[in-house]
C-alpha positions as MATLAB code, in Angstrom:
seq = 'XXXXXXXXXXXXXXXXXXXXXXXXXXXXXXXXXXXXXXXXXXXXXXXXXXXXXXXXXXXXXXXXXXXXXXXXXXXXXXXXXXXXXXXXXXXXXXXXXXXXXXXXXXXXXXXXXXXXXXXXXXXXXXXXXXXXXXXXXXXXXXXXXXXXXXXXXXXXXXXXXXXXX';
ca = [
       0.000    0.000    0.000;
       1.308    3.483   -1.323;
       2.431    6.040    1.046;
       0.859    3.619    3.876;
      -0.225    1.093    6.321;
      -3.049   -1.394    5.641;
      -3.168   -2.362    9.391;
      -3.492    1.895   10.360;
      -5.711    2.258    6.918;
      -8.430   -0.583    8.362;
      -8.079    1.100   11.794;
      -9.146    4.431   10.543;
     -11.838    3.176    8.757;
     -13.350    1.042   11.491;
     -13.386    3.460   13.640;
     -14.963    6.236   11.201;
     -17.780    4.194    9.685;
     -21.297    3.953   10.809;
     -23.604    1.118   11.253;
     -21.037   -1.707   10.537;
     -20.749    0.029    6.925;
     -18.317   -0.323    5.008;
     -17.360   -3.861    5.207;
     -13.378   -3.919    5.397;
     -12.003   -6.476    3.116;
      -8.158   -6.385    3.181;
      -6.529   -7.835    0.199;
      -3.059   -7.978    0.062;
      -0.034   -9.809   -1.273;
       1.694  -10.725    1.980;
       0.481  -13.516    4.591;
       2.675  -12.517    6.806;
       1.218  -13.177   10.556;
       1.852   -9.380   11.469;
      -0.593   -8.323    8.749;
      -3.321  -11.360    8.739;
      -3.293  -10.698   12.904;
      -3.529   -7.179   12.632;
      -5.667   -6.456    9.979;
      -7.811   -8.596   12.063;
      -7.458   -6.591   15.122;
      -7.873   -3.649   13.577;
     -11.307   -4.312   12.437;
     -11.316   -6.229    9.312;
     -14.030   -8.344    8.194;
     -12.544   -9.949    6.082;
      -8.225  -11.057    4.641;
      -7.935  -12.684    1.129;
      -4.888  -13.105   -0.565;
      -4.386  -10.934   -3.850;
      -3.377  -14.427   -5.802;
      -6.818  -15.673   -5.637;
      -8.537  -16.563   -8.285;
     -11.680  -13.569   -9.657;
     -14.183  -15.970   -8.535;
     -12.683  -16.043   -5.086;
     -12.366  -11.956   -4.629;
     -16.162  -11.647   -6.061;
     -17.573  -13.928   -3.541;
     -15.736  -12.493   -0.673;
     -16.719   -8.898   -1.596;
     -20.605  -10.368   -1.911;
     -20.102  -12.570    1.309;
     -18.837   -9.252    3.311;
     -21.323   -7.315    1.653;
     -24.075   -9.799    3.491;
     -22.560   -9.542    6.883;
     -20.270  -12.361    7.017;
     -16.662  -12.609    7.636;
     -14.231  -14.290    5.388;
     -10.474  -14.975    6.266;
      -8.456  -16.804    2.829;
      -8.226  -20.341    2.981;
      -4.760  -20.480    3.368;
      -4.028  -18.230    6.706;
      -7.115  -19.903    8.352;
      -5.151  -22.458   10.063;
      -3.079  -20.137   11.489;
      -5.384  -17.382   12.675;
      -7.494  -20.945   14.601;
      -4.100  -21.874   15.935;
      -3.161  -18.553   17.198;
      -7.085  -17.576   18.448;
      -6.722  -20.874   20.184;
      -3.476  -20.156   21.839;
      -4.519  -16.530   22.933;
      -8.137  -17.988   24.680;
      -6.586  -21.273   26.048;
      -7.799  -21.738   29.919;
      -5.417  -20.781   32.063;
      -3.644  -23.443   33.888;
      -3.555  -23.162   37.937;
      -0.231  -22.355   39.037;
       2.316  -25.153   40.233;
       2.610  -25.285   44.259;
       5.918  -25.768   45.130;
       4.932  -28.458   47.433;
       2.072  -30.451   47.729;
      -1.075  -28.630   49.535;
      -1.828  -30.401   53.573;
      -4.976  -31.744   54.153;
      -6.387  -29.243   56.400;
      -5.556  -26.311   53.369;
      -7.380  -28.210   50.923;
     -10.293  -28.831   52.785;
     -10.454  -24.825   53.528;
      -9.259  -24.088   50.076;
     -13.079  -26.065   49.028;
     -14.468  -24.421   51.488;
     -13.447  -20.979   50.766;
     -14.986  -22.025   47.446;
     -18.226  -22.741   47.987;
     -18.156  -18.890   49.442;
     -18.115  -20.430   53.125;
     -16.930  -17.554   55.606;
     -13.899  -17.537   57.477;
     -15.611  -17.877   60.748;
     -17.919  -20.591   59.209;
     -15.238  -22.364   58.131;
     -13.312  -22.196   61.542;
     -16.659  -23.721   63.022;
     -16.732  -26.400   61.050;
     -13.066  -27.825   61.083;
     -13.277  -26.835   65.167;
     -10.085  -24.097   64.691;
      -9.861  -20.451   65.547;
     -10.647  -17.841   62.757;
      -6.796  -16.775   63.172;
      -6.069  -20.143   61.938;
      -7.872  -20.153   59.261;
      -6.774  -16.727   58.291;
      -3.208  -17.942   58.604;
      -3.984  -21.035   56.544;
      -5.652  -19.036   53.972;
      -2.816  -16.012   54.261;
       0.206  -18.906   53.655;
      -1.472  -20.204   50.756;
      -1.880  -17.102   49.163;
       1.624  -16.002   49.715;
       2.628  -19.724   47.715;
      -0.085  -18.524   44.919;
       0.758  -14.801   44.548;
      -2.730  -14.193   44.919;
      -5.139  -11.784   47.086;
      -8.087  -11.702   48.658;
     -10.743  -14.551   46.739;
      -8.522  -14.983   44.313;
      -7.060  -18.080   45.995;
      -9.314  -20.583   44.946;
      -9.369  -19.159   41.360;
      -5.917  -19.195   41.069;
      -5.847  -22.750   41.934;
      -8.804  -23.522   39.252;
     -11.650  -23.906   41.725;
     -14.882  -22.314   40.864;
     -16.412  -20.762   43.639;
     -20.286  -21.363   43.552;
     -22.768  -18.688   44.772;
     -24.235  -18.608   47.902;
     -28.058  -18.993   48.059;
     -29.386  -16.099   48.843;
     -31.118  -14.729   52.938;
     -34.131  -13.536   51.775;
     -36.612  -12.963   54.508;
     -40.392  -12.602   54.410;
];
């Protein structure tokens, strides 16, 4: 592109147009990852190659014109690859050391959105223990606050509800 960048050029007219319209097909002769990825990210609709055949340009103008997207056959496995890579789950972190019984079983308690003081009523320990449970485990996860059990992969659940009549 003359005097240009396709990546800033599909930027500027994403962010201009009105009601979705225009569609931005970028056609180009590179498929390098920098410009299929940031086309993409900049707003395109749609990335063909410019050594496709007519047929194939015509039908992804008319397939952008009806609201679809279109990426070119031959950088699709690579923008799925990479989409997949960016939006993988994140695994829990490693614990140096394996977690002691009595941490777990707060750790599943803490995720059911048990209290503190519940918890210490139920496993017959002071609040201050749990607290210091629950403070030495987030010091091995670098985590604060609820974040514990999430940064070990456990869901918390919600609590029901107190509604009174």
């Amino acid at each position: 592109m003359p005097k240009g960048d396709v990546i800033e050029a599909t930027r500027q007219i994403v962010t201009s147009r009105c009601d979705d319209k225009p569609a931005v097909l970028v056609v180009t002769t590179f498929d390098l990852d920098q410009d299929v990825f940031g086309a993409l990210e900049a707003g395109a609709d749609g990335f063909i190659l410019k050594n496709c055949e007519p047929e194939e340009l015509v039908s992804a103008v008319r397939c952008l014109a009806h609201g679809h997207g279109l990426i070119d056959q031959a950088v699709t496995r690579r923008v799925l690859t990479e989409f997949a890579r960016r939006y993988a789950p994140q695994k829990p972190p490693i614990l140096d050391e394996e977690l002691t019984r009595r941490v777990s079983e707060i750790l599943q308690l803490m995720a059911t959105g048990t209290s503190n003081a519940e918890i210490a009523e139920m496993l017959f320990v002071e609040i201050s223990t749990v607290k210091s449970h629950i403070s030495r485990l987030l010091t091995k996860i670098g985590g604060t606050g609820s974040s514990a059990s999430s940064g070990l992969g456990v869901s918390p659940r919600p609590r029901p509800l107190n509604v009174s009549s």
